[in-house]
N, C-alpha and C positions, 0 to 999 in steps of 0.2 A: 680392375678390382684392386682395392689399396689392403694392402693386408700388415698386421702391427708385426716389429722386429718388436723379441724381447726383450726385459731389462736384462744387463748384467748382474750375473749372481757372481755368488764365492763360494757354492759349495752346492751339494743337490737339494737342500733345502731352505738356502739363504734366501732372504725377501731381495726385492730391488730395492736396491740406493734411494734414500729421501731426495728430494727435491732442494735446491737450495731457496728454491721461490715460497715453499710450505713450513713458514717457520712454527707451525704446533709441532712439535714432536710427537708422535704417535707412541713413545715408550714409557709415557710417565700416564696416570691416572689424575686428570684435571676435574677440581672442586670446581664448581660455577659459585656465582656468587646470588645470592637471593632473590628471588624474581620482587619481593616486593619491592627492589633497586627502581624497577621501571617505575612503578606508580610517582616513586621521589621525582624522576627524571621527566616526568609526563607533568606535575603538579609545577613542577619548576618551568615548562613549555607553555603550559596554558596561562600561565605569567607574563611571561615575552610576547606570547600573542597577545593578553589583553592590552598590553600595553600599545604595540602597534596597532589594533583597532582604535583607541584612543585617540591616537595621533590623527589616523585617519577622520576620524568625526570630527574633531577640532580644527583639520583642514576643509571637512565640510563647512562648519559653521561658518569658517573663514572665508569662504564660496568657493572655496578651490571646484574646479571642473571635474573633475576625474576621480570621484568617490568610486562608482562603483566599479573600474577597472580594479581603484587602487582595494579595494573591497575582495574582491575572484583573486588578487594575488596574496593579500595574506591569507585568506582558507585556502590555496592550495598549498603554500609554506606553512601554514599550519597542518595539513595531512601528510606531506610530505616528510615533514620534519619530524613527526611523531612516527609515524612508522619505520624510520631512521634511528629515533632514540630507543626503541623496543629491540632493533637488530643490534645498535650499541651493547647494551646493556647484557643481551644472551650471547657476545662475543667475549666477557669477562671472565676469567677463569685464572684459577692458581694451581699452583700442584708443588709439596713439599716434597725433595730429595735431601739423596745423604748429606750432600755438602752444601746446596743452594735452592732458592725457591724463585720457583717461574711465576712470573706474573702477564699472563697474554690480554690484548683486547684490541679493537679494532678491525670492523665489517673491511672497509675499500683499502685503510694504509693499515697492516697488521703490524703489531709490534709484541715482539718480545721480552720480557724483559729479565735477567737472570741475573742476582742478587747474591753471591757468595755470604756465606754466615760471617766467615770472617772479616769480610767487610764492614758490616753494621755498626756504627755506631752508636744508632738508637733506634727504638720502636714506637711510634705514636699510636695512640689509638680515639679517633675523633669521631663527633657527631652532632651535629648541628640538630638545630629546635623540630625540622622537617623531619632527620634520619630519626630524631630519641620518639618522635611520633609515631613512625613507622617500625620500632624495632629493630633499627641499623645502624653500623658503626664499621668506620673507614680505617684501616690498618695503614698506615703509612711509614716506612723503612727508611730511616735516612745512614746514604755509606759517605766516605770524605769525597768522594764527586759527585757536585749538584745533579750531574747528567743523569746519573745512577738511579737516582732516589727512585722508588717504586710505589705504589700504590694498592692495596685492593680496597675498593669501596664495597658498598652494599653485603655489610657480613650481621648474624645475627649479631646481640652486645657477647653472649656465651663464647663464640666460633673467635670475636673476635680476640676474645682478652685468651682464650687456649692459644692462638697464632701467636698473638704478643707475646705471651711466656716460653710457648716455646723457641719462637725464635731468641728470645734477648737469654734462655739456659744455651742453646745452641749458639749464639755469639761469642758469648763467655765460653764455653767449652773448645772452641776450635780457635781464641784467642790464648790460653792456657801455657801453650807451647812455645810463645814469639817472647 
């Protein structure tokens, strides 16, 4: 019988220690970003597929042998990968603190991203012909290392230009003092 040791606490009611592998933090309150994101992300998929069906015919025409193999592997890159882009997209999320804003996403490699105010140099806020169709617009943060820059796509235009202002009052305000 295998039976759990528990976590280390600090106290009779302290939680156990996060995980260094769990990089959401569990103490901040994370926005998601808009589900209509997926359908962008899906419209822009069924693109790539048509095009590699394309190809594929055109190596039929050409007599190429192997249509219908090459056939059964883009429909299953095409289910595969769209059920992929659907988990992408519900792994996006942000969350505003006092002094920095988190930006997480990614299913298999996670990443986090934590953006100090005082960092910021500027605030974009973009949307291509696809997003202004759908209602979305991509908040993107640039600080003086390229590494840094952050991202949140798929924000209403509302949600987003409120983040842009707030953050570039919050840039200025925590620059005030240098």
């Amino acid at each position: 019988m295998v039976t759990e040791t528990p976590a280390p606490t600090r106290g009779p009611t302290a939680r156990p220690t996060a995980s260094a592998l769990d990089p959401w933090p569990d103490t901040v309150t994370w926005r998601p970003v808009s589900r209509r994101l997926i359908v962008a992300e899906l419209i822009r998929h069924v693109f790539g597929v048509a095009f590699l069906l394309v190809l594929v015919l055109v190596a039929d025409w050409l007599g190429w042998p192997y249509v219908v193999p090459s056939l059964v592997v883009v429909a299953v890159y095409g289910v595969l990968r769209a059920v992929a882009v659907v988990r992408a997209v519900l792994a996006w999320g942000y969350a505003e603190r006092e002094r920095d804003l988190l930006v997480r996403h990614g299913v298999l490699i996670r990443r986090l991203s934590i953006v100090p105010y005082a960092r910021m140099q500027f605030v974009d806020v973009t949307a291509g012909p696809l997003e202004r169709a759908l209602g979305l617009a991509t908040v993107q943060l640039h600080t003086a290392a390229a590494a840094s820059d952050a991202r949140v796509p798929g924000l209403p235009p509302e949600e987003a230009s409120r983040l842009r202002d707030r953050l570039a009052a919050l840039g200025e305000d925590t620059t005030e003092g240098l």
